[in-house]
N, C-alpha and C positions, 0 to 999 in steps of 0.2 A: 367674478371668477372665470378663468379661461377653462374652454372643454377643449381636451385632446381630439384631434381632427388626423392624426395617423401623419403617414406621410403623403405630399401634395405636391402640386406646384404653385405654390405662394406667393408671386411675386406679381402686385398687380402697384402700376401698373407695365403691361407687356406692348413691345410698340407693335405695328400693324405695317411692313416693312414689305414691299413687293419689290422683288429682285427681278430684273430687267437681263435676258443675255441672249446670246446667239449659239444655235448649234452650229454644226459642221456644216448643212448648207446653210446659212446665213437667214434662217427661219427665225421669228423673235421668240419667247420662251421666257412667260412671265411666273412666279411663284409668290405667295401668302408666304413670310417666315417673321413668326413672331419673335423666335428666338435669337434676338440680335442686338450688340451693343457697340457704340465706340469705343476702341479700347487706346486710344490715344489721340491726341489735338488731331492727328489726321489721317488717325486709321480707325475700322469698322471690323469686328467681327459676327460671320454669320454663322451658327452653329445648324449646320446643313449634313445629314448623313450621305453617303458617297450612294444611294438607291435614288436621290432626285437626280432626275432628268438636267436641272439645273447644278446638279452638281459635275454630271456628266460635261457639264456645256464652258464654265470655269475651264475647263482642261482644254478645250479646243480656242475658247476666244480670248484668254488672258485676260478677263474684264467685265464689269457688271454694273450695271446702276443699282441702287438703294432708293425708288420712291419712298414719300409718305402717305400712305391711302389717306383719305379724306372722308369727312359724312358725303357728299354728293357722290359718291362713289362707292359702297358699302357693300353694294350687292354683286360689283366687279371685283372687287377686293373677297371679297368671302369666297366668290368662285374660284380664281387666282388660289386659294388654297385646297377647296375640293376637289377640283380635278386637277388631275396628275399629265405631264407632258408626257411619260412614257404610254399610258393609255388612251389619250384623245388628241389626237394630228392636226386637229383643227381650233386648238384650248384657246389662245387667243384671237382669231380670227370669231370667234364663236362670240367675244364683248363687244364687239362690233369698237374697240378702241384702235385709238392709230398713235403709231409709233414712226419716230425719226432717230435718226441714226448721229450718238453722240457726234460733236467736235473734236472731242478729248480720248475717247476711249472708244475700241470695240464691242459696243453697247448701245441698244438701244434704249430711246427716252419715252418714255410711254407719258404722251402729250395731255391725257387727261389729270393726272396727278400732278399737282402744285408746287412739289420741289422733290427736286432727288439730287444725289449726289452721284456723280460719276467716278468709278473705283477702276483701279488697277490689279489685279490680282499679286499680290504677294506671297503670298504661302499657304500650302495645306497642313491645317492641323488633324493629326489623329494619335489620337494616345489611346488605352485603354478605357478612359471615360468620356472623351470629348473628341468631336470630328465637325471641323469645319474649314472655314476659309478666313485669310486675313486680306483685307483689301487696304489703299490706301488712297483716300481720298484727293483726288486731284483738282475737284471741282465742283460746286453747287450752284445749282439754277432753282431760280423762282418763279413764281408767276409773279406779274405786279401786283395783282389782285389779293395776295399775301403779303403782302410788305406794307410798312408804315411809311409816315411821312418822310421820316428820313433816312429810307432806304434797306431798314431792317425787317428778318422777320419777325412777322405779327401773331403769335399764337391763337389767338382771337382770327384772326381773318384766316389763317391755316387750316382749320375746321380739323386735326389730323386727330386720326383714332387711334386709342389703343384698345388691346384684346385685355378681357378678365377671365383669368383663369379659373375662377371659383364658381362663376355660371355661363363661363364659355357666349359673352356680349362683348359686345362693340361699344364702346362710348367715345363721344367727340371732348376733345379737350380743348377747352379754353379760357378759363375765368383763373386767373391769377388774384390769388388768397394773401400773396407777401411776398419783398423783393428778399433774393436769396443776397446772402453775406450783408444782410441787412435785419432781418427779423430777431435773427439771435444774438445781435451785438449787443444788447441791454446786459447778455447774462456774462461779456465778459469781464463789466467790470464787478472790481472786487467791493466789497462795501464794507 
């Protein structure tokens, strides 16, 4: 029997998404946003209130990366969302990571994290319920160290975390349980 649990935010799992950008002087300006999804083959939306810093920062460089935090990195990535770029002048400089300046975009690539994707900023969303960014992906890097033999990534070698909402942990994903549009083909046929 299900207990009513009220209202939550239920949706596990949440990815662990460190958005990469530049202010006005060209300072790097990394953020924790859980709250973030593809929302097409080659766009990403980040559901970002216009009070981050990095929202602020979208307005000035036109462009952001999208890492993946990873387990070797957990304790950068968790920081990345407790401290706030409007409050601490020194937020990343302080993980002691280094960062290179995309090929692609007005963004920075923050060298410890295994893959990100390189965005272009496309539009601000703000309605009465939702305020964020749509970017569009122009580009994905990997480490090798992530990729399989034949050039793919490797969720297993990714080590990439997502965030659980229900007791606010970190877990690393990687064990692949069934191949998708394969597990459920048994139920299509009729019998």
């Amino acid at each position: 029997m299900k207990k009513d649990l009220g209202v939550m935010t239920a949706v596990f799992p949440m990815p662990v998404l460190m958005i990469g950008t530049y202010d006005e002087n060209g300072k790097v300006d990394v953020m924790n946003a859980a709250w973030g999804q593809i929302c097409d083959e080659d766009k990403i939306f980040l559901s970002i209130d216009e009070g981050h810093k990095t929202y602020a920062n979208f307005k000035v460089s036109k462009a952001f990366t999208v890492a993946l935090a990873d387990k070797a990195h957990v304790a950068v990535a968790d920081y990345f969302g407790i401290a706030s770029g409007n409050r601490t002048a020194d937020k990343f400089e302080r993980t002691g990571c280094r960062a290179v300046k995309s090929d692609k975009v007005n963004a920075p690539i923050i060298e410890e994290f295994p893959l990100v994707m390189e965005c272009e900023l496309l539009e601000f969303v703000k309605t009465d319920h939702v305020s964020g960014v749509v970017g569009k992906i122009v580009n994905v890097k990997a480490e090798e160290s992530a990729l399989d033999e034949s050039g793919k990534v490797d969720p297993k070698k990714l080590n990439a975390l997502c965030f659980d909402t229900f007791q606010h942990g970190y877990y690393a994903i990687g064990e692949q349980v069934a191949k998708a549009w394969n597990a459920g083909a048994g139920l299509m046929k009729k019998e």
